[in-house]
C-alpha positions as a Markdown table, in Angstrom:
| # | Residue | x | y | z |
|---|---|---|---|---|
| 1 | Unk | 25.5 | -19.9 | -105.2 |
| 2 | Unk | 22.1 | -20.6 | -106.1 |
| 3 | Unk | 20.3 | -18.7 | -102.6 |
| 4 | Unk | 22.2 | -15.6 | -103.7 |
| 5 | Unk | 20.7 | -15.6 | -107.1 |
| 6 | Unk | 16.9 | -16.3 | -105.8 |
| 7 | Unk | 17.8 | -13.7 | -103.3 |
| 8 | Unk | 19.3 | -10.6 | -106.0 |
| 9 | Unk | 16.2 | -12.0 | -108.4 |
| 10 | Unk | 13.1 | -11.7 | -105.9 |
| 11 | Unk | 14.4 | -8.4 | -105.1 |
| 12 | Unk | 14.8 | -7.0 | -108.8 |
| 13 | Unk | 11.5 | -8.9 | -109.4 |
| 14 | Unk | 10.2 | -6.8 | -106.0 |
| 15 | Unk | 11.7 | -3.7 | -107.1 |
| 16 | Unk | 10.4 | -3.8 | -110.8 |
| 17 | Unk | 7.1 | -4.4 | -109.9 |
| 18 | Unk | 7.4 | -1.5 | -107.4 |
| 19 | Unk | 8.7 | 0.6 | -109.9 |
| 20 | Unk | 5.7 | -0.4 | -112.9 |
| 21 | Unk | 3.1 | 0.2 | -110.0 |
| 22 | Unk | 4.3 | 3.7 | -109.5 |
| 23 | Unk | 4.3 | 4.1 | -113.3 |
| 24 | Unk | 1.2 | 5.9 | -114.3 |
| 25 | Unk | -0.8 | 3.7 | -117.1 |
| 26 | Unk | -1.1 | 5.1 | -121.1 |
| 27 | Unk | -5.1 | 5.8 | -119.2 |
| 28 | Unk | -3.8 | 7.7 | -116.9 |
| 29 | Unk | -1.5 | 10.1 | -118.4 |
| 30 | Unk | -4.0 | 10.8 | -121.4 |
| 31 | Unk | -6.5 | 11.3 | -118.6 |
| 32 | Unk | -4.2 | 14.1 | -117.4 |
| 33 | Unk | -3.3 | 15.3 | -120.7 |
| 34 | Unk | -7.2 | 16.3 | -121.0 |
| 35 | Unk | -8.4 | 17.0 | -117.6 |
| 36 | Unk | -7.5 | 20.6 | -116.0 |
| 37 | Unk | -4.9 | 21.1 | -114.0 |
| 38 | Unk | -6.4 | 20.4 | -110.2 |
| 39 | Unk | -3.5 | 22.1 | -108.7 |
| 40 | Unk | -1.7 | 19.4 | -106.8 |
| 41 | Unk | 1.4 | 18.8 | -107.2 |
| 42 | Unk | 3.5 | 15.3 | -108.5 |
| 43 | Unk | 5.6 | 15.2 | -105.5 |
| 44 | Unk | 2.0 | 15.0 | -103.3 |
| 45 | Unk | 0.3 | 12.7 | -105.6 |
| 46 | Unk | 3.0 | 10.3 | -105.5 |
| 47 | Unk | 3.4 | 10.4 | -101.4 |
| 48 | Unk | 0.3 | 9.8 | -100.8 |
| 49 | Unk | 0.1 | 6.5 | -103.2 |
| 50 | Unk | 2.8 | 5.5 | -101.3 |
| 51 | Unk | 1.7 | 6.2 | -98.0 |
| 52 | Unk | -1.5 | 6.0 | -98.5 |
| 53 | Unk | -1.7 | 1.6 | -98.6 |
| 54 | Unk | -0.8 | 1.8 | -94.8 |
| 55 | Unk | -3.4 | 4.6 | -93.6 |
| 56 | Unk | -6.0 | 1.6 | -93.3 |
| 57 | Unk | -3.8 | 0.4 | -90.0 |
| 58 | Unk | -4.2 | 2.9 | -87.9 |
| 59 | Unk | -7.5 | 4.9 | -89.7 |
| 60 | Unk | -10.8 | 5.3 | -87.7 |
| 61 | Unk | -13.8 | 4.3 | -88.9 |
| 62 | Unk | -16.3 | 7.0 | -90.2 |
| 63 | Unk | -13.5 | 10.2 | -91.1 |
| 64 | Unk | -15.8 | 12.1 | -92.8 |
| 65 | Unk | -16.0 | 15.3 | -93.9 |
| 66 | Unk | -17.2 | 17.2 | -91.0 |
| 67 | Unk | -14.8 | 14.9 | -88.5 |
| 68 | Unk | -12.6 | 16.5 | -86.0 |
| 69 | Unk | -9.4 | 16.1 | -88.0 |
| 70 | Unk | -10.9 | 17.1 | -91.0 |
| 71 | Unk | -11.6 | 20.5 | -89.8 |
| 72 | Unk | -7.8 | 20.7 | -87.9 |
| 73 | Unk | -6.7 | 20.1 | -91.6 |
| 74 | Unk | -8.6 | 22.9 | -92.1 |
| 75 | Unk | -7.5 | 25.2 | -89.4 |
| 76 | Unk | -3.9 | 24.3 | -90.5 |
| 77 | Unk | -4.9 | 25.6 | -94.1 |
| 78 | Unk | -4.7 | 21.8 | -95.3 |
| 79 | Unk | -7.5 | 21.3 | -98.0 |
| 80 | Unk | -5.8 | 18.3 | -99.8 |
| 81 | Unk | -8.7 | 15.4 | -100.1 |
| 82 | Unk | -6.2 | 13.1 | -98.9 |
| 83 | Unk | -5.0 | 14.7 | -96.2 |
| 84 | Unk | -6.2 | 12.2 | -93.9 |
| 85 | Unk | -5.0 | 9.5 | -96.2 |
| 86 | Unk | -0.9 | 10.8 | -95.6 |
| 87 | Unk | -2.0 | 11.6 | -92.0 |
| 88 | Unk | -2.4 | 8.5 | -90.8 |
| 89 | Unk | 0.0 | 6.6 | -93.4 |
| 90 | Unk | 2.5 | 8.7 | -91.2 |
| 91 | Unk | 0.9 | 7.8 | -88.3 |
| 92 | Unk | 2.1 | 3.7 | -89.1 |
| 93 | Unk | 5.0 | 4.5 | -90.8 |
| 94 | Unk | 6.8 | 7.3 | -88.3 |
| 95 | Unk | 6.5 | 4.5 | -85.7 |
| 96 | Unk | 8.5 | 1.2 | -87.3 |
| 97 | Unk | 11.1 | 4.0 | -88.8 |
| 98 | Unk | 11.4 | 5.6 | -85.5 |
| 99 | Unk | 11.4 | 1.9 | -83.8 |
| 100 | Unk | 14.0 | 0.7 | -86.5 |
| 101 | Unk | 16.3 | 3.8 | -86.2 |
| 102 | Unk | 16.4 | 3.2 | -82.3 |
| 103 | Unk | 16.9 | -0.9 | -82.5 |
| 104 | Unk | 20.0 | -0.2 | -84.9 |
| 105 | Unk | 21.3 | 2.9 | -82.5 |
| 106 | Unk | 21.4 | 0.5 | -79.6 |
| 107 | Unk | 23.1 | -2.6 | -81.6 |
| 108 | Unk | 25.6 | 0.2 | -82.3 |
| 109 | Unk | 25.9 | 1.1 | -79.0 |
| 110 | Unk | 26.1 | -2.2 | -77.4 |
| 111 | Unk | 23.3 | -2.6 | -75.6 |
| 112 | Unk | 23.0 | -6.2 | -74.3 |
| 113 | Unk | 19.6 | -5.5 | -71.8 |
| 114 | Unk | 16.6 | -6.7 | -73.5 |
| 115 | Unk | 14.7 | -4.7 | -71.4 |
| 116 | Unk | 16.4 | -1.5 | -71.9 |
| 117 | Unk | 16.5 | -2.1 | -75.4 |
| 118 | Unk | 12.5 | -2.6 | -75.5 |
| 119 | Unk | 12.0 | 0.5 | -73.6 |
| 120 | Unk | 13.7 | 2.4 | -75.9 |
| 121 | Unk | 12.1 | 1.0 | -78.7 |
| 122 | Unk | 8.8 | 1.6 | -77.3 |
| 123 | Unk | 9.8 | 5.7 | -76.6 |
| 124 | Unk | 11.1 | 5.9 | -80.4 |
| 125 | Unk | 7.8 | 4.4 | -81.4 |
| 126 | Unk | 5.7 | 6.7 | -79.2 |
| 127 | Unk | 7.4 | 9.4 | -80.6 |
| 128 | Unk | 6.9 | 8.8 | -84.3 |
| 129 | Unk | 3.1 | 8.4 | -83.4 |
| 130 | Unk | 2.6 | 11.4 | -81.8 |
| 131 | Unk | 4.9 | 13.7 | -84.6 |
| 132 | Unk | 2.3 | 14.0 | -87.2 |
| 133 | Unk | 0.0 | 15.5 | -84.1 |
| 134 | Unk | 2.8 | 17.9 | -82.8 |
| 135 | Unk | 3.5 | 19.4 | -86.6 |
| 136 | Unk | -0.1 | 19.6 | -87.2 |
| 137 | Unk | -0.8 | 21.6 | -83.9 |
| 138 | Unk | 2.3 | 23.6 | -84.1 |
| 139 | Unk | 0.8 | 24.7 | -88.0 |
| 140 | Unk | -2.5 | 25.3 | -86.6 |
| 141 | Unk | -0.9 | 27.7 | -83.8 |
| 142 | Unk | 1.5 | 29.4 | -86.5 |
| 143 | Unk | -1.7 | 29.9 | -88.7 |
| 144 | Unk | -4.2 | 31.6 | -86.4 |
| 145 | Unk | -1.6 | 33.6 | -84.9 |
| 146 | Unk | -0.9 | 34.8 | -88.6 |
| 147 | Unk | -4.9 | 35.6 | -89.1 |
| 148 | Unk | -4.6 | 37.2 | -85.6 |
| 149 | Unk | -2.7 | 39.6 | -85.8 |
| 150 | Unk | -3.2 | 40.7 | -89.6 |
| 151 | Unk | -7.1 | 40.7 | -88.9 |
| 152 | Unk | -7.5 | 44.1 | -87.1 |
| 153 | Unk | -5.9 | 45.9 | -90.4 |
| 154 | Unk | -8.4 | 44.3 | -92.0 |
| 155 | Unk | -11.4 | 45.4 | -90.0 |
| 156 | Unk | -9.7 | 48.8 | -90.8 |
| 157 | Unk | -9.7 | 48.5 | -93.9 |
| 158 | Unk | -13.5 | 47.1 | -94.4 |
| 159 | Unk | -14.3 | 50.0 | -92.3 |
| 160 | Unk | -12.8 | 52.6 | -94.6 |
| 161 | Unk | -14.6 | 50.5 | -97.4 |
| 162 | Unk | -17.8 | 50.5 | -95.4 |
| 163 | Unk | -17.6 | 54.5 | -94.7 |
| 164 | Unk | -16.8 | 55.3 | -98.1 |
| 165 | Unk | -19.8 | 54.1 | -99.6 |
| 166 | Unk | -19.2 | 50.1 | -100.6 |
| 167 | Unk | -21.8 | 47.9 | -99.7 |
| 168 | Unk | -20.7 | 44.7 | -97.5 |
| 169 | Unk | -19.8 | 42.5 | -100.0 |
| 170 | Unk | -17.8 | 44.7 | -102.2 |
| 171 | Unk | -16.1 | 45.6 | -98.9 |
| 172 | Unk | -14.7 | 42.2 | -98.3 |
| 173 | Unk | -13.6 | 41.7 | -102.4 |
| 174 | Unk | -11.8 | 44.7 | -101.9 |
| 175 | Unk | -10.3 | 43.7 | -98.2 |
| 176 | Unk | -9.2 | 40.6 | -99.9 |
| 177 | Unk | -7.3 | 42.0 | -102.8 |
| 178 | Unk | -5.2 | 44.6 | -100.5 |
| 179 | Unk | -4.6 | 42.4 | -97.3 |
| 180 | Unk | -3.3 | 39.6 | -99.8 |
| 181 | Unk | 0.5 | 41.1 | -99.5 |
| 182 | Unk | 0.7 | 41.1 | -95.5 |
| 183 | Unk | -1.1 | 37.6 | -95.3 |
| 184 | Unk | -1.9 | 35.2 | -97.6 |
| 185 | Unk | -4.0 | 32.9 | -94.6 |
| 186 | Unk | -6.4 | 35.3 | -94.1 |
| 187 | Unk | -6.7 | 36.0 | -98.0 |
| 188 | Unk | -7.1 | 32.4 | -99.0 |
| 189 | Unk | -9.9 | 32.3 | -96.2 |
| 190 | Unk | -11.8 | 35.8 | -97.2 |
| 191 | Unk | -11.7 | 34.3 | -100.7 |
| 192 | Unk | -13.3 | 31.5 | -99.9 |
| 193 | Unk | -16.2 | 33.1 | -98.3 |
| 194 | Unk | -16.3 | 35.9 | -101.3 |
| 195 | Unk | -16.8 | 32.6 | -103.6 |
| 196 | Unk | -19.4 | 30.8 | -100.8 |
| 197 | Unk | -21.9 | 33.9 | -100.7 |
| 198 | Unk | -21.3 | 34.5 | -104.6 |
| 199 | Unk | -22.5 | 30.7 | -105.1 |
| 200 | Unk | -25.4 | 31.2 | -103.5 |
| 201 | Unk | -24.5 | 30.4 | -99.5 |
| 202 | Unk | -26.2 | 33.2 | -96.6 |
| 203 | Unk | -24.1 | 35.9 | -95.7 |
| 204 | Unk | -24.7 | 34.2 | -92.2 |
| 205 | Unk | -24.1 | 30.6 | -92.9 |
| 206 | Unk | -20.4 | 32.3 | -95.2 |
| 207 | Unk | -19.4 | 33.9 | -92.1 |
| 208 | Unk | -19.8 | 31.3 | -89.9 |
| 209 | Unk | -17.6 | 28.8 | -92.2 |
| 210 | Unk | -15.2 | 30.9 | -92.2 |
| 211 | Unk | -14.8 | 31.4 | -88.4 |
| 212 | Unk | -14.8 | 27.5 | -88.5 |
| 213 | Unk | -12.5 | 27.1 | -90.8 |
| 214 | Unk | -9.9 | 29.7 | -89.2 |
| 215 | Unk | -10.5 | 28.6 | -85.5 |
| 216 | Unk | -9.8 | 31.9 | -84.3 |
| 217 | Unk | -12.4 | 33.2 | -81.4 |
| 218 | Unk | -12.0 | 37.0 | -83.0 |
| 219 | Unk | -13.5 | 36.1 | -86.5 |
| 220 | Unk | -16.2 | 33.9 | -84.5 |
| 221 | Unk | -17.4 | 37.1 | -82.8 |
| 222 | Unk | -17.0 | 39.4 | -86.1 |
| 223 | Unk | -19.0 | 36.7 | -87.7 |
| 224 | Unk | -21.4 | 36.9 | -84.9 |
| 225 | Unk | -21.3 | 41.3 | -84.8 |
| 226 | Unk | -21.9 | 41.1 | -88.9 |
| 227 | Unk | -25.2 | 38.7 | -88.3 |
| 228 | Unk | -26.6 | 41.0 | -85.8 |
| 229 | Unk | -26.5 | 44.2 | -87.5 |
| 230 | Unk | -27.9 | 42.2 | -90.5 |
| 231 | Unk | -30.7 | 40.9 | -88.4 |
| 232 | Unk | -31.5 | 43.9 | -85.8 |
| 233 | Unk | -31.1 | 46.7 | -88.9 |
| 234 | Unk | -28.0 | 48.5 | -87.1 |
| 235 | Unk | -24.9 | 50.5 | -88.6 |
| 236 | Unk | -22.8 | 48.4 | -90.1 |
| 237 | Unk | -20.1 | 51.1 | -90.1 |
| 238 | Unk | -20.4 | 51.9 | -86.3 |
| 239 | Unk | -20.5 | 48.2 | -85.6 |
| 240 | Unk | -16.8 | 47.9 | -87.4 |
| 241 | Unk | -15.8 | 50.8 | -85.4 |
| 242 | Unk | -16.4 | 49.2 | -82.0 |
| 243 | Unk | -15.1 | 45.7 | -83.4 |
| 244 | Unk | -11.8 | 47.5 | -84.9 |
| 245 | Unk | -11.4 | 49.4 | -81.8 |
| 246 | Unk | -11.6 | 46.5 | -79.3 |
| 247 | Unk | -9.8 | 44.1 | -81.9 |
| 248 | Unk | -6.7 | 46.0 | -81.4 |
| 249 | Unk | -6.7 | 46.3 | -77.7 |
| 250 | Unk | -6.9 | 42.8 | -77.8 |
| 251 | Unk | -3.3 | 42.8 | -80.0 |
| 252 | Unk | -2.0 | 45.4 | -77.9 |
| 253 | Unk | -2.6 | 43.1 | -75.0 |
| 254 | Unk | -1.3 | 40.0 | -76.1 |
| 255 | Unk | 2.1 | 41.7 | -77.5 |
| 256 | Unk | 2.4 | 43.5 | -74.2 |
| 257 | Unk | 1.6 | 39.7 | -72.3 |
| 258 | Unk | 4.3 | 38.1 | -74.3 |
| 259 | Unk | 6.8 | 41.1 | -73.9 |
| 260 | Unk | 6.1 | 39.9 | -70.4 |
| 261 | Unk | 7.0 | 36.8 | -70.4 |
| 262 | Unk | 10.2 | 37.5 | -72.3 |
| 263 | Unk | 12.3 | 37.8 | -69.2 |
| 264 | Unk | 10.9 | 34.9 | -66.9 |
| 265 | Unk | 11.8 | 33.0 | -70.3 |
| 266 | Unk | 15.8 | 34.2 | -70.0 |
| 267 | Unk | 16.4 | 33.4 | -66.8 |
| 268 | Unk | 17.0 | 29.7 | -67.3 |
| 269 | Unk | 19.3 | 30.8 | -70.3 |
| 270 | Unk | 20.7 | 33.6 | -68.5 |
| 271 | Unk | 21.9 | 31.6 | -65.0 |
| 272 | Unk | 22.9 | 28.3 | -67.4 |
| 273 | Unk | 24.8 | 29.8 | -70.3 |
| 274 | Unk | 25.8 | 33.5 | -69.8 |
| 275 | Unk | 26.3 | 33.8 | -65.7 |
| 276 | Unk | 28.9 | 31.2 | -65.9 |
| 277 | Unk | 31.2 | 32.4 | -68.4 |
| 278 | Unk | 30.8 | 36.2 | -66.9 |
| 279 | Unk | 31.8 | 34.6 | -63.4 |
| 280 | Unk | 34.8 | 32.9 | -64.9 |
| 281 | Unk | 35.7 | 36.3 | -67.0 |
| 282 | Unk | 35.5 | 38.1 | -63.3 |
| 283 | Unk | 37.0 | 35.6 | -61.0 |
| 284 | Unk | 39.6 | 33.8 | -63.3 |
| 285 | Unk | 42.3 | 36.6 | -62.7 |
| 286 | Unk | 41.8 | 36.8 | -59.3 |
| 287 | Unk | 41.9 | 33.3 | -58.9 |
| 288 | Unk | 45.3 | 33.3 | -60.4 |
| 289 | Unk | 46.5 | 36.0 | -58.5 |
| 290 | Unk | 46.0 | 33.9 | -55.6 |
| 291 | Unk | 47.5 | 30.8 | -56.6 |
| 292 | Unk | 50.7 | 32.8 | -57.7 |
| 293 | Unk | 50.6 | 34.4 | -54.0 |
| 294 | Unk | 49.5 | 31.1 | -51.6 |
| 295 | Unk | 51.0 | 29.2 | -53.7 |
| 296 | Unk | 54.5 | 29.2 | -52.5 |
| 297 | Unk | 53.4 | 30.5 | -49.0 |
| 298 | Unk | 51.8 | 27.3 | -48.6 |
| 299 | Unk | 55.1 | 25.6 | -50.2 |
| 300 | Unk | 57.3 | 27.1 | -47.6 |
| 301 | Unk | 58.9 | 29.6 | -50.3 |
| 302 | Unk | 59.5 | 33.4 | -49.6 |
């Protein structure tokens, strides 16, 4: 009896101690009490303490601010500071869950090869190291197609802003405010610039942050159309015209592209699933028919 009772105590002990170091300290929570509110919520503080112990195993050396990944967090409309930190705590954890989860299945399933079981354990692992890549890339795609196709009717509507007698500026505070109930992606990033240029930052150097931030080609070359008629003393309005104009050919283009590829993509669906069960439909009463007929030809009946 006495290895079951170290055992149930070293975990209580293991779980206690778990417990009081998830605890925030009397320091802490009066800290809080007086500090603003940063925005973030408890549910991400407390995922990435946990998490955030094992990022050092699989971490590079020298993620800084201006890294590659930082600026994918960015593009996927993550500003967290420790975004990275939950990245690649995920990143070491995904893969021993993963590995764990497959190593169990095939005890379940009986698996006695050694070699097939490594294998598989391998694939699981593989796959919960490349998951946090695939859900950051597939929210980077959802974003910038978001600020795609909701950024024409806002180069409309900075025209009309433009035309009716608002300087540049005011133009995007006001393009900001309306374009906030279609999407809230391109809102978050015009505000940004709106508070970049009001700190002080170039209407250049705002413009091209926020084509960095977004990642989306279009905003690069508004950002790019904006500087020029700054610099080479153009219309501003006439410029918008042109951009708007060629901004939603470029929609028009890519809805008619994909409209394209909607029936090359229901073929494989079309001859698996549906062709089947309309060829059984057709042919099953015949088939019948013809058993009930042959049948008893073939049996030496009349």
């Amino acid at each position: 009896m006495l290895l079951p009772i170290l055992v149930f105590i070293t975990v209580s002990l293991a779980i206690g101690g778990f417990v009081v170091w998830m605890l925030p300290t009397r320091t802490e929570q009066r800290l809080r009490a007086v500090a603003p509110s940063s925005g973030k919520s408890a549910w991400t503080e407390t995922a990435v303490k946990i998490v955030g112990p094992f990022a050092q195993l699989s971490s590079p050396t020298g993620d800084g601010e201006t890294s590659p990944l930082r600026l994918k967090f960015l593009n996927a409309g993550i500003r967290h500071p420790d975004a990275s930190l939950f990245y690649f705590g995920l990143k070491t954890l995904l893969p021993l869950g993963f590995a764990g989860l497959a190593f169990v299945a095939m005890r379940a399933a009986g698996a006695d090869n050694g070699l097939t079981t490594l294998l598989w354990l391998a694939v699981a692992a593989l796959f919960g190291c490349y998951l946090p890549n695939i859900v950051l890339r597939m929210m980077i795609k959802g974003r910038q197609r978001e600020i795609f196709e909701n950024f024409p009717d806002a180069a409309d509507l900075m025209l009309v802003c433009v035309e009716a007698g608002l300087g540049l500026d005011a133009a995007l505070v006001k393009v900001t405010e309306e374009i906030r109930v279609k999407s809230v992606a391109l809102a978050q990033e015009l505000h940004w610039t709106n508070l970049e240029m009001r700190a002080g930052g170039t209407r250049e150097k705002s413009l091209r942050n926020l084509a960095l931030r977004t990642g989306v080609e279009e905003i690069g070359t508004f950002a790019t159309m904006l500087t020029q008629a700054d610099r080479f003393g153009t219309s501003i309005g006439e410029s918008l015209r042109v951009f708007s104009e060629d901004l939603r050919h470029k929609r028009q283009v890519r809805a008619e592209e994909l409209a394209a590829k909607v029936p090359t993509k229901m073929l494989l669906p079309l001859v698996l699933c549906i062709f089947p069960c309309i060829s059984m439909v057709i042919l099953t009463p015949a088939i019948i028919r013809m058993v009930r007929i042959i049948g008893p030809m073939l049996g030496g009946g009349h």
